[in-house]
N, C-alpha and C positions, 0 to 999 in steps of 0.2 A: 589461255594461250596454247597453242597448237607446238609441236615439235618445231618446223618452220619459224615462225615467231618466236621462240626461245634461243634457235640459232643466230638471229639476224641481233636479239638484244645483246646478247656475249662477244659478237664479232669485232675486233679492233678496225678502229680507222684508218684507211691508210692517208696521211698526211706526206703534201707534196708542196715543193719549193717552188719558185716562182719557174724556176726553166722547167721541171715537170710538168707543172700546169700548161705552157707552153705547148704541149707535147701531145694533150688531149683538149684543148681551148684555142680557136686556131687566134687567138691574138696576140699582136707585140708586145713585147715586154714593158714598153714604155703604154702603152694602155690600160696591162694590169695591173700598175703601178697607180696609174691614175683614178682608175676605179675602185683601189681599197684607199684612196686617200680620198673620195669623195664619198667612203663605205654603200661604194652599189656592189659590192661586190664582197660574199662572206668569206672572212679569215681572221687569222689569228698571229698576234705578233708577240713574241717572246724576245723578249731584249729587241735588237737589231733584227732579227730572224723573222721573214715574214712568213706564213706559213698558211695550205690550205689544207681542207678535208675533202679527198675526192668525193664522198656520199654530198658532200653538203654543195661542191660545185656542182654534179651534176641533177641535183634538187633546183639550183638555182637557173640551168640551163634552158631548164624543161619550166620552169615558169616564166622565162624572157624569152622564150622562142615565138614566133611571126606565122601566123598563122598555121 
């Protein structure tokens, strides 16, 4: 593993709330609400707290994006 790749495994997630997500995912709230409850869509729920991983949303972006 290269310096580069040593940096990227140590680096925290940064974790965002649904109006965060909002904010870089141009969709309604009532959409991304519906896609983690039909799980097309990766996140993490801690109690009531619904929660995502920007790395993981924009992993997820760049595999549903339209040609």
């Amino acid at each position: 593993m290269d310096h580069l790749e040593n940096a990227e495994v140590l680096r925290k997630p940064r974790w965002l709330n649904v109006n965060q997500l909002m904010e870089i995912v141009p969709l309604k709230k009532s959409r991304i609400y519906y896609l983690t409850h039909v799980e097309a869509i990766p996140h993490h729920k801690i109690g009531q707290t619904l929660l995502f991983r920007e790395d993981e949303i924009l992993e997820w972006m760049e595999r549903n994006k339209v040609a």
